[in-house]
N, C-alpha and C positions, 0 to 999 in steps of 0.2 A: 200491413194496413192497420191505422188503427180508427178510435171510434169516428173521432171528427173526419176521416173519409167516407165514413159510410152516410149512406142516403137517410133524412130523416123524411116523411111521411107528410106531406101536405097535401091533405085529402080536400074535395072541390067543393065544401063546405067552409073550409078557413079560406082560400082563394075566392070567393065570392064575398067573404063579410069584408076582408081586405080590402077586394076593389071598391067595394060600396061606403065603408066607414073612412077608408084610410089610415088603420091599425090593426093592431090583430096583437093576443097574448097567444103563444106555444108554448105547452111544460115539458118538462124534461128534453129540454134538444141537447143539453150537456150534462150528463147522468155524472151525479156528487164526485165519483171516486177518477174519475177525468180530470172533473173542473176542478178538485184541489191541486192535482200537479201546477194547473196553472194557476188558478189563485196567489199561489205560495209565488211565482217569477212574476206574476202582474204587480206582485205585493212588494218584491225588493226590489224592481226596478224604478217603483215609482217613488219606495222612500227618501231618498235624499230632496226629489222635488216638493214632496209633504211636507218636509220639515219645513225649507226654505217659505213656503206658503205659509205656513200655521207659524211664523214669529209675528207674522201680523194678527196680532186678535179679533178673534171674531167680531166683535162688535167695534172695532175699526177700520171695517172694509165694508165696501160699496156693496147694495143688495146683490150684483153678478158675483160678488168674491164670497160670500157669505152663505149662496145658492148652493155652491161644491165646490169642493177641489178640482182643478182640470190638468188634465196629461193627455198631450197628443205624441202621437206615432211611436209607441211605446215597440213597435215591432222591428223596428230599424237599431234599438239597442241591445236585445234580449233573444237568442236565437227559441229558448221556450216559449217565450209571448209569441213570435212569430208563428208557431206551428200552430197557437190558435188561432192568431188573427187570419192568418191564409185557409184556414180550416175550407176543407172545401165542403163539407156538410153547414156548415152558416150559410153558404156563398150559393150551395143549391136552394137554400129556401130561399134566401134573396132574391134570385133569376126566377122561380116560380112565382113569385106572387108578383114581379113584376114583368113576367110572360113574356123573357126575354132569354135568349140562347145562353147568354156571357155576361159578366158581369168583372167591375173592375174596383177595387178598391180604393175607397177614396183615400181616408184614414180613419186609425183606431182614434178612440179616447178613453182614458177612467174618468171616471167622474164620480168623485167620492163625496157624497154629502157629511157632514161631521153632525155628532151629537150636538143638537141646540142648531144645529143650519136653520138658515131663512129659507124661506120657499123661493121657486125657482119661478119666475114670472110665463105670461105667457109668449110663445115666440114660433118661428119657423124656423128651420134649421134651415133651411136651401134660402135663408134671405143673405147666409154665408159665404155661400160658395158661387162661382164662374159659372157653375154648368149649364148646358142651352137644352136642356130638358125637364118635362115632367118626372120623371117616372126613378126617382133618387129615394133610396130606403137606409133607414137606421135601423140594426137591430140594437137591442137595447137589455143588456144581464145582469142581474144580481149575484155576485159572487158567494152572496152570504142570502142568508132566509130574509126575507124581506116583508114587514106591511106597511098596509097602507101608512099608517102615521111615523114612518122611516124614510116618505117621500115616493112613493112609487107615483108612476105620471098618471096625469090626469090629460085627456082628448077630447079634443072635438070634433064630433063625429060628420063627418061629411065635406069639413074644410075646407078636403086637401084638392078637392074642385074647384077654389077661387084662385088658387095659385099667386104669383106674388102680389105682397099688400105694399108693397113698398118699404124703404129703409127706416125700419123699424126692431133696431138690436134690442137683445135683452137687459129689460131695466124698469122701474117702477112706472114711466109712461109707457111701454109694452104693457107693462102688464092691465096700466087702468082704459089704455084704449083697445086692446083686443079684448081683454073680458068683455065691453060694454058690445064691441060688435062682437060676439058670439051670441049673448045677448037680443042683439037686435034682429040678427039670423037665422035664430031658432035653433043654432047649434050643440046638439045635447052633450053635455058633457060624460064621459065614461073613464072608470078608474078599473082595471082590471083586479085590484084589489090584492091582498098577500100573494107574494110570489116567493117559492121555493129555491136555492139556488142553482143556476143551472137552465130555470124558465129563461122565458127571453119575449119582449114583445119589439115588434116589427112596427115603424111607421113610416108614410111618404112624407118626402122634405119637408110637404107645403103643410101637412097634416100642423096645426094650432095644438100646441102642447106645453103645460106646465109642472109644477108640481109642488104641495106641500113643503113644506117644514120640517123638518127629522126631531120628532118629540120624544125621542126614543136618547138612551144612551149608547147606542153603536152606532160605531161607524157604518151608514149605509154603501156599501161598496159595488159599483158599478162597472162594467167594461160595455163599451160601446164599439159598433165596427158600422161604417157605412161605404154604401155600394153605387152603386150605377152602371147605366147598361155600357157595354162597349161600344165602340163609333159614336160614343156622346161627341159633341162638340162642344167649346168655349162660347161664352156667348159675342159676340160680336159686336166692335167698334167701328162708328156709333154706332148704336143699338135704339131702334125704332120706337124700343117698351120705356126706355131708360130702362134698365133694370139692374145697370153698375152701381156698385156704391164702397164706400172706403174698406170696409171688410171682403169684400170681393175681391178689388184689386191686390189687397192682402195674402188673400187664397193663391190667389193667382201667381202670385212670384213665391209662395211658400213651400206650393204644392205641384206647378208647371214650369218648372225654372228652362231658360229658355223660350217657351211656348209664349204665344201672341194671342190674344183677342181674333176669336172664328178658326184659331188652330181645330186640331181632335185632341180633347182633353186626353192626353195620355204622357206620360214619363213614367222614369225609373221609378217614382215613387208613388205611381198607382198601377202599379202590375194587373195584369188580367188574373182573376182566380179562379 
């Protein structure tokens, strides 16, 4: 056994601000001398797609290219990314704070901010994905020391109770029309501030989040892994809410190959964890 199977400690003080805010920072759930084994496989698998990315210069890419570098399902190439993304000590906080038995992996992501990045607009991450539920969590790592002016995210607290706003991707009108309704909502904003590597903060899909600018000259380096509960379902065609939109459908044949609209979200490529 090693660490990432052991249980990490979610006492009923972080499960309460969770459900109530829609976030939550935990330190140390990947203790340094772990997290560099992986670092080190997160880091050479993702080089060749770095480079490919960064021939386009920063300052001639759209605010989403500009926000980070993005790498998905980095765990289907690398058998050491894989033993953290399956980690099952991630995947027990995840079930806990979303006070469910089981939980199923959606997919990883790095998301590497570079020195000089633009800030990351404001957005919902489940305005992404097919899933016919609330209750969808990102945990969200710093693989290196991280603060605030490195890009760490900013939340809005309480959000994640309006659930979807509609197709609204990330890009400079995300960002000037959900500032203005956070804004008009009274939604406070909160920045968990310097994170150590190895911390990890947790949000719901619908949770409203952005983030700074990397003023810094490192690379801020991130791994993301998100979850959902098992017996999720697809959402359904038609759908009563509208709530399909072109990045969904996308999801949908990316991430459910075979699967149909009001299937149970489940395939090979979101195993249970």
């Amino acid at each position: 056994m090693t660490l990432l199977d052991e249980h990490y400690p979610v006492n009923k003080d972080d499960f309460n601000y969770y459900q109530k805010n829609g976030h939550l920072c935990l330190r140390n759930v990947c203790p340094l001398p772990e997290l560099e084994i992986y670092r080190s496989a997160i880091n050479a698998t993702t080089a060749d797609m770095k480079r490919q990315i960064q021939k386009t210069p920063l300052e001639e890419r759209t605010t989403y290219g500009q926000a980070f570098l993005q790498m998905c399902n980095l765990w289907v190439m690398d058998e050491t990314v894989k033993r953290f993304v399956m980690a099952k000590r991630f995947a027990q906080i995840a079930a806990k704070l979303l006070n469910v038995e089981r939980v199923r992996l959606y997919h990883d992501q790095a998301l590497y901010k570079e020195a000089g990045g633009g800030f990351t607009p404001w957005h919902q991450d489940q305005h992404y994905w097919p899933l016919d539920c609330d209750r969808t969590i990102t945990m969200w790592m710093p693989l290196v020391d991280v603060t605030k002016d490195m890009g760490t995210l900013n939340f809005a607290s309480l959000s994640h109770r309006v659930g979807y706003l509609g197709d609204i991707p990330i890009s400079d009108d995300s960002e000037e029309y959900l500032d203005q309704y956070c804004k008009d909502n009274g939604f406070e904003t909160i920045n968990h501030g310097a994170m150590e590597a190895g911390d990890a903060t947790f949000h719901n899909g619908w949770t409203l989040h952005g983030a700074m600018g990397n003023k810094s000259q490192q690379l801020r380096e991130v791994m993301t892994i998100i979850y959902y509960p098992d017996n999720t379902g697809l959402l359904p065609e038609p759908d009563p809410l509208n709530r399909w939109n072109d990045n969904r459908r996308d999801d949908l044949e990316s991430w459910f190959p075979g699967c149909k609209p009001g299937d149970l979200a489940k395939s090979e490529l979101t195993p249970l964890l």
